[in-house]
TORVEXDO-123398 format. One record per residue (C-alpha): residue in one letter; x, y, z. Coordinates in steps of 0.5 Angstrom, whole numbers, plus 500, padded with zeros to 3 digits. Each point is the difference from the previous one (the first is absolute). Example, Ala and Ser with C-alpha at 12.3 -4.5 7.8 and 13.67 -1.06 7.14 Angstrom:
<recs>
A525491516
S502507498
</recs>
This chain:
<recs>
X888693762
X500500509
X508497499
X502507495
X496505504
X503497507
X506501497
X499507497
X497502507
X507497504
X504505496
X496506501
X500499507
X508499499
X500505496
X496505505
X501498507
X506504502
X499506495
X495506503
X495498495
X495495503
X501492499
X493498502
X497507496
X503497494
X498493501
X493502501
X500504493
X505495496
X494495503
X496504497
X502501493
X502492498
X496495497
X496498505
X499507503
X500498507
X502503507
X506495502
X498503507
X502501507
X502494503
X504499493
X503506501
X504498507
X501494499
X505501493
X503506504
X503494504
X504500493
X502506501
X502500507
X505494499
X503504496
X501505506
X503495505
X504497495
X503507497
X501503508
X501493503
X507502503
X496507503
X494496502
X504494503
X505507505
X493503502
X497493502
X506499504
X500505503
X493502502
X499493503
X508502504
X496506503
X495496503
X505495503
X505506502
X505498496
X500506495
X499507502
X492502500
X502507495
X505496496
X499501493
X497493498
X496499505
X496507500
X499498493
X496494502
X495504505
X499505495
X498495495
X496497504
X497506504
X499502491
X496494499
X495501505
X495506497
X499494494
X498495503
X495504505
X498503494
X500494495
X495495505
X496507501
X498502493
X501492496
X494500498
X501507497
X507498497
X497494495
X494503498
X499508501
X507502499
X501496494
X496505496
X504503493
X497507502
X503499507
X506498497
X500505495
X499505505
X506498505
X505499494
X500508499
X498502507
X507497502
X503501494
X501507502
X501499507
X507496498
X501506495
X499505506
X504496505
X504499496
X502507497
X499503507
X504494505
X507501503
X502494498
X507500505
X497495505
X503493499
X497493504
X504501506
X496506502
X493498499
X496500506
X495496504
X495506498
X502500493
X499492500
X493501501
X498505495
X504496495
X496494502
X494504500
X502502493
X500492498
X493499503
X498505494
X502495495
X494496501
X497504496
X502498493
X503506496
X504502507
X506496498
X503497507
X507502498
X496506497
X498502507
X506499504
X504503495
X495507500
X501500508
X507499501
X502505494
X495505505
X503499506
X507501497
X503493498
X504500494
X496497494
X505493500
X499499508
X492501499
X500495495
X505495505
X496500506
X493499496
X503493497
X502497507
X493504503
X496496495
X502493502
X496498506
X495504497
X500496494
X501493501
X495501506
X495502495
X502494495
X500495505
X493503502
X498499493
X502494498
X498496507
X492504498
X501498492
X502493501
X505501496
X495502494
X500508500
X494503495
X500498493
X507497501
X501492501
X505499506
X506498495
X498506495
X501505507
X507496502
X502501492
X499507501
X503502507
X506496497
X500505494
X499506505
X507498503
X504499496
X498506496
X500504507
X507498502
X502504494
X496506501
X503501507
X506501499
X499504494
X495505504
X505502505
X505501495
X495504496
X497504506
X508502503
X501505494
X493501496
X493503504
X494497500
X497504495
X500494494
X495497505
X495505502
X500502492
X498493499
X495499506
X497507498
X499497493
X497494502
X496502504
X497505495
X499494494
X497495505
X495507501
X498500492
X500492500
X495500506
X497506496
X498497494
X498493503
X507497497
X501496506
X495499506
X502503507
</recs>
């Protein structure tokens, strides 16, 4: 049964991580509601989401490749310090700054207190309507060479929101960059590559600390879930850009702010323990 559970946890997080409805939210309620009923946890979590990262190197591998050239070009001199490129990779790395600050400071939070379902509940809704709004009111005329080093940080301290699970990590970001004016296909960009450092550092962390054995979940079950989130993942990317380059977010705030709403009737009735 740990092997089918693994399983259906690896595509829910493939499924979940790069839409604006929260993977970790969804793995700790699809925890929940399978057989064994228990939370899959934090360090569980991460390390599946080394899966789904993968997938965003693989699928950006070529922008990846220009951007890491080029930044290390303007340390040596060789490229241009306000090249494109090169300011791409400072401002992911000034971007990653708040959540590593945030996730040593509140860790013991993050794997215990954070994991609530009414927190989650609470935090699906909350920034359900915050995407709605932002999404409603946001220019949407700035493309990703015009972000700046100031707009950098307060994406990265949107991402930090997402230790939170029910903030959504692609949630977060998608939410600032709409209200700071970028266009809905940038914002959704700049949070893939934003969230690599941050989240091969938290897997790594993770699975260096779990010995490889993450909660309920042996370390061959774990592997075989990241696997799945992967390559699920890597098909879920290029279809979210295209689908946020004509359409709005609303179908995920409808679903966000449903979700929400029956985790609160579950919670209530004692269906699921929080």
């Amino acid at each position: 049964m740990n092997w089918i559970e693994a399983a259906i946890l690896g595509l829910v997080q493939g499924l979940t991580e790069f839409l604006p409805i929260s993977s970790s939210a969804h793995l700790r309620v699809v925890g929940e509601i399978l057989p064994n009923a228990q939370d899959p946890g934090a360090a569980f979590t991460a390390i599946t989401q080394l899966g789904t990262e993968t997938a965003v190197i693989v699928y950006f591998w070529r922008d990846i490749v220009r951007i890491v050239k080029s930044w290390f070009g303007s340390l040596t001199g060789r490229v241009a310090r306000n090249d494109p490129d090169a300011r791409m990779g400072w401002l992911v790395i000034i971007g990653t700054v708040p959540i590593v600050i945030l996730g040593l400071l509140f860790q013991e939070q993050i794997e215990s207190t954070f994991r609530s379902l009414w927190l989650v509940a609470t935090m699906l809704v909350v920034f359900g309507l915050l995407l709605a709004v932002a999404d409603a009111v946001g220019r949407q005329k700035l493309t990703l060479d015009r972000l700046t080093y100031r707009h950098g940080i307060l994406y990265g301290l949107a991402q930090a929101l997402a230790l939170i699970p029910g903030v959504s990590r692609s949630g977060g970001t998608i939410t600032a960059g709409l209200l700071m004016g970028y266009t809905r296909e940038a914002a959704a960009r700049y949070s893939f590559l934003l969230a690599i450092p941050a989240v091969f550092g938290s897997g790594l962390y993770q699975l260096l600390k779990s010995a490889g054995s993450p909660g309920p979940y042996g370390p061959l079950e774990t592997l075989l879930a990241t696997v799945i989130a992967m390559v699920v993942g890597y098909v879920i990317i290029g279809w979210f850009l295209k689908f946020v380059s004509t359409r709005s977010y609303g179908l995920f705030v409808w679903y966000r702010i449903l979700l929400g709403l029956v985790l609160y009737v579950l919670l209530g009735f004692n269906v699921i323990s929080a």
